[in-house]
HTML snippet that shows the backbone in 3Dmol.js (N, CA, C, O; Angstrom):
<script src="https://3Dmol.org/build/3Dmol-min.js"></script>
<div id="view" style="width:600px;height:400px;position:relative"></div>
<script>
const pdb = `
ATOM      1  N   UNK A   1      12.063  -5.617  14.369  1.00  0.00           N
ATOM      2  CA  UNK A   1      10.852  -5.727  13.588  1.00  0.00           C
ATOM      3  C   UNK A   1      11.050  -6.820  12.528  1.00  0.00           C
ATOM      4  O   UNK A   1      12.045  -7.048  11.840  1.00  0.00           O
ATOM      5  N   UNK A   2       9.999  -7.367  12.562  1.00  0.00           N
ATOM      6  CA  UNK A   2      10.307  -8.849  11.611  1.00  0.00           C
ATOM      7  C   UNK A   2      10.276  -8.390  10.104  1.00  0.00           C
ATOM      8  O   UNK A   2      10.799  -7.283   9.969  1.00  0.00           O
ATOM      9  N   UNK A   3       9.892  -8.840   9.153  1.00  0.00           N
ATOM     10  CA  UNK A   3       9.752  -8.713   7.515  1.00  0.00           C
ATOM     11  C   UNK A   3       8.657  -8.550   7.453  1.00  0.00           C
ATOM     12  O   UNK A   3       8.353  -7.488   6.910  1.00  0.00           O
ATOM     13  N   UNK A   4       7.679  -9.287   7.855  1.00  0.00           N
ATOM     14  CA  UNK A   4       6.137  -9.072   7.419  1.00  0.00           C
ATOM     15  C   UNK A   4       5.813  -7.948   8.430  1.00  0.00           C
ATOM     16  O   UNK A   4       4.909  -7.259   7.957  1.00  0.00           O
ATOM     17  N   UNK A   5       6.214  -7.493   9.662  1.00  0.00           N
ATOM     18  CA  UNK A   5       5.807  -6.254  10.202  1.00  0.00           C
ATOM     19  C   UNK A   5       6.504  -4.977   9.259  1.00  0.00           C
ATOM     20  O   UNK A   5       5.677  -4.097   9.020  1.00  0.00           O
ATOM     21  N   UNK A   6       7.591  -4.778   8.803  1.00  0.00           N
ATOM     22  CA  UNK A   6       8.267  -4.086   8.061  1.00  0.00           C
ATOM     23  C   UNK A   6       7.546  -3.747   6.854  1.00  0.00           C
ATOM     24  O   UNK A   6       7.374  -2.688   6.250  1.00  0.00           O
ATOM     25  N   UNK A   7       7.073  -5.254   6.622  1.00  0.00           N
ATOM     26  CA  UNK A   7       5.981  -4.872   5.265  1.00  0.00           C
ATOM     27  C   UNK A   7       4.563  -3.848   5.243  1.00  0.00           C
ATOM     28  O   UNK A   7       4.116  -2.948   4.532  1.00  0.00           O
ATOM     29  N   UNK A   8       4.234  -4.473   6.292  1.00  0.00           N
ATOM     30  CA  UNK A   8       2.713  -3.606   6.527  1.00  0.00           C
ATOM     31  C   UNK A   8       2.783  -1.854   7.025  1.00  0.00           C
ATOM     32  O   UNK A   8       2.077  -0.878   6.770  1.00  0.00           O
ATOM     33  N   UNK A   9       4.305  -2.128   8.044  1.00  0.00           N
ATOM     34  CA  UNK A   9       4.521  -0.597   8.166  1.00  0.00           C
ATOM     35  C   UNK A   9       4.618   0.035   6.890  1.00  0.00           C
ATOM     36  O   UNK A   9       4.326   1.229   6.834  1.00  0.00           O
ATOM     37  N   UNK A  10       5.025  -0.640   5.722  1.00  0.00           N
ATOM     38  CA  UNK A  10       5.359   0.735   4.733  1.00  0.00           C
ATOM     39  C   UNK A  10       3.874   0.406   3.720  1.00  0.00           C
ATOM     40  O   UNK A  10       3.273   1.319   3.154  1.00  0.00           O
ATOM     41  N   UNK A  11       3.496  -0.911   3.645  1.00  0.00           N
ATOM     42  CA  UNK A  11       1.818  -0.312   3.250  1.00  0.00           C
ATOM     43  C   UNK A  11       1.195   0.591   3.734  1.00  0.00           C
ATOM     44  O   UNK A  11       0.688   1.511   3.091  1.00  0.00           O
ATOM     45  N   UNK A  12       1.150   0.432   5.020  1.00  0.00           N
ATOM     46  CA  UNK A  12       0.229   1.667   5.726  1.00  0.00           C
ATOM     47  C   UNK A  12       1.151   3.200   5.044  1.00  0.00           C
ATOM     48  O   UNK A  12       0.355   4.001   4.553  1.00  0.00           O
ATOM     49  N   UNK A  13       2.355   3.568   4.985  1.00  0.00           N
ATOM     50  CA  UNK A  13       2.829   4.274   4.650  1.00  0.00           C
ATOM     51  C   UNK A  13       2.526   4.762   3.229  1.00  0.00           C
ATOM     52  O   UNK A  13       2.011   5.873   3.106  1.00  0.00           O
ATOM     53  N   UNK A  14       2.770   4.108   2.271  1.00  0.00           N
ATOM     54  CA  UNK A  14       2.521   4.078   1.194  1.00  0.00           C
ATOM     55  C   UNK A  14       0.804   4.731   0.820  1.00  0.00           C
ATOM     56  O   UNK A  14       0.575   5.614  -0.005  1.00  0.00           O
ATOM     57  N   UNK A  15       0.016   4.191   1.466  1.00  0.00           N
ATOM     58  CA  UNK A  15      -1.653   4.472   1.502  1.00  0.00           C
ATOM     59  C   UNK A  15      -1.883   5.923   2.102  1.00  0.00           C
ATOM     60  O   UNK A  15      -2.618   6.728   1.530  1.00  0.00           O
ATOM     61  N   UNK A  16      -1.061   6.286   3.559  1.00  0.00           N
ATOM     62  CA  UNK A  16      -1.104   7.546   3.673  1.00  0.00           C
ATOM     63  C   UNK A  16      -0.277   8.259   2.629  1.00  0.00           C
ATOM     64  O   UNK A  16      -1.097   9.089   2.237  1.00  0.00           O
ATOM     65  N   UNK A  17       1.035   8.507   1.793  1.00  0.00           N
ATOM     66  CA  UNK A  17       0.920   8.543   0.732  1.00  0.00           C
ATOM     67  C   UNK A  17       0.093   9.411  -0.199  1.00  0.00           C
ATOM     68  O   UNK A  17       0.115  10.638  -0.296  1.00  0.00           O
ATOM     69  N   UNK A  18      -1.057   8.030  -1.240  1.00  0.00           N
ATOM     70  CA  UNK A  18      -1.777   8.484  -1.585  1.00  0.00           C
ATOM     71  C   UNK A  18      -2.587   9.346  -1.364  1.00  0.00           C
ATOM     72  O   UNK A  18      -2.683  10.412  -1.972  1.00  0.00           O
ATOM     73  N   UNK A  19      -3.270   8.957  -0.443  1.00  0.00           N
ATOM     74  CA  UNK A  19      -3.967   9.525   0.356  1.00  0.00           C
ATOM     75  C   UNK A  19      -3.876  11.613   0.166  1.00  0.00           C
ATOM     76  O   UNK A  19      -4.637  12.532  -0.138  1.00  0.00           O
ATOM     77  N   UNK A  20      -2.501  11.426   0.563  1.00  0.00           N
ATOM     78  CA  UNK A  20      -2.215  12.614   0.972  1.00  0.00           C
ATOM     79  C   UNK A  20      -2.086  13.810  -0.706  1.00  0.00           C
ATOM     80  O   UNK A  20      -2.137  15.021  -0.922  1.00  0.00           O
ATOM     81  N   UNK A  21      -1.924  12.693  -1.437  1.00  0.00           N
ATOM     82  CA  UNK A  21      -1.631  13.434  -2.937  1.00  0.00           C
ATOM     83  C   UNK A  21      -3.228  13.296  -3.677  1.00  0.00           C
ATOM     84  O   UNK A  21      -3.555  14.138  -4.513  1.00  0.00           O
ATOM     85  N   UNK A  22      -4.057  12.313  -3.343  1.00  0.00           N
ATOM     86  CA  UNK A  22      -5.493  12.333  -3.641  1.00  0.00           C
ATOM     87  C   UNK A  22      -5.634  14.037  -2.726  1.00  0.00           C
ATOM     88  O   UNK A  22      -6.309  14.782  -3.436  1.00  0.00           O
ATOM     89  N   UNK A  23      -5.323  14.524  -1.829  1.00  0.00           N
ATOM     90  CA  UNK A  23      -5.979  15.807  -0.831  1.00  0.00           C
ATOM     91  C   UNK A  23      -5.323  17.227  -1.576  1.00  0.00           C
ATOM     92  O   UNK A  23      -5.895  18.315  -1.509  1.00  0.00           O
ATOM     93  N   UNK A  24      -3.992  17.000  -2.308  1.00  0.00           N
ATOM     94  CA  UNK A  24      -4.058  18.039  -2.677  1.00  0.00           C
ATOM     95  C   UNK A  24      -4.662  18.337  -4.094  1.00  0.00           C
ATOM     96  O   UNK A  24      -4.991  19.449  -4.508  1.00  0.00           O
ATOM     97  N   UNK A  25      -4.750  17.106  -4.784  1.00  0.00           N
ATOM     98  CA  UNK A  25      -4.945  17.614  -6.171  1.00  0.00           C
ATOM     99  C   UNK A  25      -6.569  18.075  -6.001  1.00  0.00           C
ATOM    100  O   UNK A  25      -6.886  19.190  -6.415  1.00  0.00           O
ATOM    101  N   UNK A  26      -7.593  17.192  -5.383  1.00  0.00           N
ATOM    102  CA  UNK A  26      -8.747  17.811  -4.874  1.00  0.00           C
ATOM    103  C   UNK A  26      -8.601  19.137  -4.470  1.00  0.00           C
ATOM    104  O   UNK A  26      -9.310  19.916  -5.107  1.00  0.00           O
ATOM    105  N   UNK A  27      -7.775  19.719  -3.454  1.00  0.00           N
ATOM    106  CA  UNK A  27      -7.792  20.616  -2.679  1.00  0.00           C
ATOM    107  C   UNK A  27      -7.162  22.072  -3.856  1.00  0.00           C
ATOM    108  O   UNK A  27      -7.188  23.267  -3.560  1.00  0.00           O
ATOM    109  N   UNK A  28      -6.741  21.580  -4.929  1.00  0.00           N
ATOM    110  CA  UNK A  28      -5.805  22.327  -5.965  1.00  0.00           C
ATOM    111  C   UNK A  28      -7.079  22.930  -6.860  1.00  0.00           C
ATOM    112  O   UNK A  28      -7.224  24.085  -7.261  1.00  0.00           O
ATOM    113  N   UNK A  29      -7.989  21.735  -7.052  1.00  0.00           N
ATOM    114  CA  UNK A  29      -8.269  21.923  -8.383  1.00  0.00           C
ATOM    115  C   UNK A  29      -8.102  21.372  -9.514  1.00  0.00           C
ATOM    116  O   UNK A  29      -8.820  21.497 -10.507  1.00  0.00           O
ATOM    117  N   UNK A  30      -6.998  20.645  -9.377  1.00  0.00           N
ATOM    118  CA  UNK A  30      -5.897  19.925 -10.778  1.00  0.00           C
ATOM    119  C   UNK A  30      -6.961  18.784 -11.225  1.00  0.00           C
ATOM    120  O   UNK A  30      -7.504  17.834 -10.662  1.00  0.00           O
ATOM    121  N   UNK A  31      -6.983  19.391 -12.600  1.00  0.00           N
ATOM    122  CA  UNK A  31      -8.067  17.685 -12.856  1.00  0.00           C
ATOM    123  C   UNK A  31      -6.696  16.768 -13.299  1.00  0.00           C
ATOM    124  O   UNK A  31      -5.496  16.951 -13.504  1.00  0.00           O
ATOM    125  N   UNK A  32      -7.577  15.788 -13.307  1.00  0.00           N
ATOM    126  CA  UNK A  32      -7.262  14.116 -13.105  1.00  0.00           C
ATOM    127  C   UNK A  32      -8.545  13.414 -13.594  1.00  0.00           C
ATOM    128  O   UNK A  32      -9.732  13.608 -13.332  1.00  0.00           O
ATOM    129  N   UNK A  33      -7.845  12.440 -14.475  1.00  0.00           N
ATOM    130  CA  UNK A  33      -8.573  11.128 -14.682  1.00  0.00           C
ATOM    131  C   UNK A  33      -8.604  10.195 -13.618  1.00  0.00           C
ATOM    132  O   UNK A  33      -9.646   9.581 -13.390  1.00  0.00           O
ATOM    133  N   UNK A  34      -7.319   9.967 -12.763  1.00  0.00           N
ATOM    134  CA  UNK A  34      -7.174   8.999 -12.092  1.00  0.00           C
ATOM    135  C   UNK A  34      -8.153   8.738 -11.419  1.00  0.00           C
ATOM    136  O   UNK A  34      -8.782   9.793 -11.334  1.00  0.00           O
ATOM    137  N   UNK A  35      -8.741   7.848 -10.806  1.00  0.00           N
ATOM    138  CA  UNK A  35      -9.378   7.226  -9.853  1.00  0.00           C
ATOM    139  C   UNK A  35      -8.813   6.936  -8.699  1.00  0.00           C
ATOM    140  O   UNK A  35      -8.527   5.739  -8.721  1.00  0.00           O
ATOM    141  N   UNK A  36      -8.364   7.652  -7.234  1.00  0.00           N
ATOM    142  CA  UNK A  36      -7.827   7.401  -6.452  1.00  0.00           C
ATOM    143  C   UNK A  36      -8.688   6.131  -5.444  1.00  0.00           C
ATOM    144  O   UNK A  36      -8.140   5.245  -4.788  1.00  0.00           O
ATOM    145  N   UNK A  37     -10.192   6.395  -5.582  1.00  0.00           N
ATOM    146  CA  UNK A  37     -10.798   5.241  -5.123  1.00  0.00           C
ATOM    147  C   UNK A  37     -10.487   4.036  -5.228  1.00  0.00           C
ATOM    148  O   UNK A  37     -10.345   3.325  -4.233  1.00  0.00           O
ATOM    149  N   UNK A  38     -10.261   3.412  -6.989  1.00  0.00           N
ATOM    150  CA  UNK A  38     -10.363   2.454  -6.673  1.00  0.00           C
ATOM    151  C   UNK A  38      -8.830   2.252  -6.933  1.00  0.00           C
ATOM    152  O   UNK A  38      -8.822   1.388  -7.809  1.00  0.00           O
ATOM    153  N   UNK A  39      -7.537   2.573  -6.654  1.00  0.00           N
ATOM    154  CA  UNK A  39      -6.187   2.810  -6.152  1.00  0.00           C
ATOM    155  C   UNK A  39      -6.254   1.969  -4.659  1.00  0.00           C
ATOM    156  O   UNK A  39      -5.710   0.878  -4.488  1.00  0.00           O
ATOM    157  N   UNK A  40      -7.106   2.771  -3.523  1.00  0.00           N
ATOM    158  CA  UNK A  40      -7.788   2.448  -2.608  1.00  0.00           C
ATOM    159  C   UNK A  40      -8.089   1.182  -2.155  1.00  0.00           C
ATOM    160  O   UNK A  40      -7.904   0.569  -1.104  1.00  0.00           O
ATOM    161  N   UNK A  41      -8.489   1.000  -2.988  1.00  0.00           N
ATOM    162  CA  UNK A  41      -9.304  -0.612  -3.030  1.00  0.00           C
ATOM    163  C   UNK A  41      -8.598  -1.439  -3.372  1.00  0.00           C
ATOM    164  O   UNK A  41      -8.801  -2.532  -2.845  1.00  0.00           O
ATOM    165  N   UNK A  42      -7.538  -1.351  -4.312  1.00  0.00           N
ATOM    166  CA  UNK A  42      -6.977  -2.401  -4.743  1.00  0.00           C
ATOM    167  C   UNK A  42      -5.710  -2.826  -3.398  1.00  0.00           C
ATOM    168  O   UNK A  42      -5.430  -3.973  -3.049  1.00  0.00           O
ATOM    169  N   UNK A  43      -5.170  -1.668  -2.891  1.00  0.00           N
ATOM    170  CA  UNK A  43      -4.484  -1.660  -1.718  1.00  0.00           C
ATOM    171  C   UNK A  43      -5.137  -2.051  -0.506  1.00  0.00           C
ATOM    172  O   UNK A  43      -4.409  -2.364   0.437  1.00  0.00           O
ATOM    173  N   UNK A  44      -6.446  -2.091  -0.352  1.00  0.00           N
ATOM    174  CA  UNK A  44      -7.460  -2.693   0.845  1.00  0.00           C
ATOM    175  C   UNK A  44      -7.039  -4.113   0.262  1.00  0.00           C
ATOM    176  O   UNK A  44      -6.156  -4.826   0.737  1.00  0.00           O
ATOM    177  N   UNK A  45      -7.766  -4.378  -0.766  1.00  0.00           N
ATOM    178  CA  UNK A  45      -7.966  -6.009  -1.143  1.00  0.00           C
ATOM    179  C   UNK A  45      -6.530  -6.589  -1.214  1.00  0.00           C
ATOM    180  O   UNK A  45      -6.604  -7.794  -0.972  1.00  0.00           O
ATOM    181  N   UNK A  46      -4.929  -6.109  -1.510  1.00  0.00           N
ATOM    182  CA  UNK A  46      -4.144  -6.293  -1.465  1.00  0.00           C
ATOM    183  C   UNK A  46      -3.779  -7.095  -0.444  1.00  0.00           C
ATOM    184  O   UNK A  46      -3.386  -8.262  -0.445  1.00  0.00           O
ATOM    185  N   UNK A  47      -4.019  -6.049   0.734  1.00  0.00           N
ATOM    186  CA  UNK A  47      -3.359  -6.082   2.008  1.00  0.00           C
ATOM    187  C   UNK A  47      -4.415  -7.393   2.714  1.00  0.00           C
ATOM    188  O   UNK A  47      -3.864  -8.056   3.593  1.00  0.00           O
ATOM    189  N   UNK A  48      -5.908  -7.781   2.355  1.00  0.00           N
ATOM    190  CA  UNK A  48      -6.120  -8.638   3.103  1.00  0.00           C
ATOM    191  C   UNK A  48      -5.642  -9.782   2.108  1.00  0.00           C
ATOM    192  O   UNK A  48      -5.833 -10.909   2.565  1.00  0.00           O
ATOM    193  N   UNK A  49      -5.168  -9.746   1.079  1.00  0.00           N
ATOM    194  CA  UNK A  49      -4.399 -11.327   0.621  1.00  0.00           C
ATOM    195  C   UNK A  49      -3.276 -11.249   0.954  1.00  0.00           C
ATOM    196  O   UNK A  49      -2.714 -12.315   0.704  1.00  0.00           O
ATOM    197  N   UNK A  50      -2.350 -10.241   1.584  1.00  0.00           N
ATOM    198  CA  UNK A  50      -1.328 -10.390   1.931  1.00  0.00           C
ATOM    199  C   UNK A  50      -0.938 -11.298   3.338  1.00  0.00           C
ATOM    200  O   UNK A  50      -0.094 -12.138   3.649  1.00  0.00           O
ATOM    201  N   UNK A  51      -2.448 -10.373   4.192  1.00  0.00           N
ATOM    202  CA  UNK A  51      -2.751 -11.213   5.758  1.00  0.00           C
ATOM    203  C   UNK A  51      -2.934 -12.947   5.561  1.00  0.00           C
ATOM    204  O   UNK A  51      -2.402 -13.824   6.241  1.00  0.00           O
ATOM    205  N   UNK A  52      -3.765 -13.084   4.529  1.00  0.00           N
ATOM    206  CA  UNK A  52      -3.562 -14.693   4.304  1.00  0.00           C
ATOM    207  C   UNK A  52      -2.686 -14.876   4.060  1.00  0.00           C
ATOM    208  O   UNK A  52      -2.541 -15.855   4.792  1.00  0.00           O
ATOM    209  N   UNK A  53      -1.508 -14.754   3.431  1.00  0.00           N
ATOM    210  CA  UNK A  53      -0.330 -14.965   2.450  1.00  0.00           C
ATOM    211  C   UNK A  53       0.983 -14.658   3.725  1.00  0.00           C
ATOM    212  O   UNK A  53       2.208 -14.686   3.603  1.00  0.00           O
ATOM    213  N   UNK A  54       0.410 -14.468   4.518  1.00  0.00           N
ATOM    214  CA  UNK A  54       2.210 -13.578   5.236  1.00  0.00           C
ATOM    215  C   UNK A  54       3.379 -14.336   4.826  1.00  0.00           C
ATOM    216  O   UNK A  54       4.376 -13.782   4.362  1.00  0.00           O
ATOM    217  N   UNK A  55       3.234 -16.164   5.058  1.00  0.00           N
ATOM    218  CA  UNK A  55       4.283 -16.669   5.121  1.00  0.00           C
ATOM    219  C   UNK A  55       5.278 -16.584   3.323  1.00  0.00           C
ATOM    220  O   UNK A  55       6.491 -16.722   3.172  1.00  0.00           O
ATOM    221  N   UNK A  56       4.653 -16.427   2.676  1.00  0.00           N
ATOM    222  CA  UNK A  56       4.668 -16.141   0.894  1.00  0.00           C
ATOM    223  C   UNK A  56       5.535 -15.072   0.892  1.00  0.00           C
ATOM    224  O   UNK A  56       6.654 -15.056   0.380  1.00  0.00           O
ATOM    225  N   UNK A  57       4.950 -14.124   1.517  1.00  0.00           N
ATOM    226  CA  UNK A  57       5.655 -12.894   1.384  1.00  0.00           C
ATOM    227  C   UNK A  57       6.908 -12.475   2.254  1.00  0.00           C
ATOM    228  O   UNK A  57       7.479 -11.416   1.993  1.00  0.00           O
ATOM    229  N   UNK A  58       7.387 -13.362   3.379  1.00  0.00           N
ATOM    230  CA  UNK A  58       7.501 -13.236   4.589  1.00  0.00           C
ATOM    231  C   UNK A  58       9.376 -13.809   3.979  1.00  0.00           C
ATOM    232  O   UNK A  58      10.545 -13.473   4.172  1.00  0.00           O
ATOM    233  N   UNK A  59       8.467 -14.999   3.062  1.00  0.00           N
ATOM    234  CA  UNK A  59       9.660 -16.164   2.334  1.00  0.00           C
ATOM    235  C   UNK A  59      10.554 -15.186   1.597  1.00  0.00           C
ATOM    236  O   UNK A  59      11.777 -15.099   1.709  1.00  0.00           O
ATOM    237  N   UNK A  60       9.712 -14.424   0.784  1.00  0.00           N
ATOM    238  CA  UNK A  60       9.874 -13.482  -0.586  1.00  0.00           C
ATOM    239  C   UNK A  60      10.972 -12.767  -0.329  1.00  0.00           C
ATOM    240  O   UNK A  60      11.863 -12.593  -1.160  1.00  0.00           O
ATOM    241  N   UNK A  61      10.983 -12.190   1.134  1.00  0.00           N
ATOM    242  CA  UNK A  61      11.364 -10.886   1.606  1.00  0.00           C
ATOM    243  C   UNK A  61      12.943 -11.490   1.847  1.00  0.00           C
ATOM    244  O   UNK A  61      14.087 -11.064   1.692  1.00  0.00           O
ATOM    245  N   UNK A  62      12.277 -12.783   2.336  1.00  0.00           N
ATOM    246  CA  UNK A  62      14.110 -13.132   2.799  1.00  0.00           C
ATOM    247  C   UNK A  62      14.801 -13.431   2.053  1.00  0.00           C
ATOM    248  O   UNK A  62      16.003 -13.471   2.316  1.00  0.00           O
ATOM    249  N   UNK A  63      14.411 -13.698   1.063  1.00  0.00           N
ATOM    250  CA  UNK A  63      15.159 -14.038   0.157  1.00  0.00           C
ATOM    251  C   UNK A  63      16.093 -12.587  -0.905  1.00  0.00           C
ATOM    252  O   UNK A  63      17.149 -12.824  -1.490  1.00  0.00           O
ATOM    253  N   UNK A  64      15.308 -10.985  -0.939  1.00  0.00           N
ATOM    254  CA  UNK A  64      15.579 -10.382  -1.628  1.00  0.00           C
ATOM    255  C   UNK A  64      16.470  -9.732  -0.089  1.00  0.00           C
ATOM    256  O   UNK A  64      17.428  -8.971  -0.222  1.00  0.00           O
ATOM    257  N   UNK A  65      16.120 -10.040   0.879  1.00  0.00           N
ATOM    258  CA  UNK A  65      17.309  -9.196   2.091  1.00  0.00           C
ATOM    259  C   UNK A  65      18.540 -10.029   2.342  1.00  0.00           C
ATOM    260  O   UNK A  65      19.448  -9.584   3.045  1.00  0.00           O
ATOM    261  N   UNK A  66      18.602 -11.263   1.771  1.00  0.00           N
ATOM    262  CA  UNK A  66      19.551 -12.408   2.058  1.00  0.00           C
ATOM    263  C   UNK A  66      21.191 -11.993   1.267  1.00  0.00           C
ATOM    264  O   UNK A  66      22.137 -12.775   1.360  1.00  0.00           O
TER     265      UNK A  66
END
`;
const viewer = $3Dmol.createViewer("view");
viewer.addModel(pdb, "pdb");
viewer.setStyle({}, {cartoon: {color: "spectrum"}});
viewer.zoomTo();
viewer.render();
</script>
């Protein structure tokens, strides 16, 4: 698996994640200020500047695995 596939596997990871801790505190009861929406969003809009960006990040990566 390359770096930029490595990357997106653990975004997607990371989002289920949230995801999953946005379901219980709903599902609890527990108030919260947070805004998991726009958490959400910023990780949507993230990930499509990342798709433009791969080679940026791709560079980034090798350099901190080097």
């Amino acid at each position: 698996m390359s770096n930029i596939e490595q990357y997106y596997k653990n975004c997607k990871t990371f989002r289920e994640q949230v995801a999953r801790i946005e379901q219980h505190i709903k599902g609890n009861g527990i108030y919260t200020a947070f805004d998991f929406g726009k958490v959400q969003s910023i990780l949507a809009d993230y990930e499509k500047w990342a798709q433009a960006n791969s080679g940026v990040i791709d560079a980034a990566l090798k350099t901190v695995n080097s």
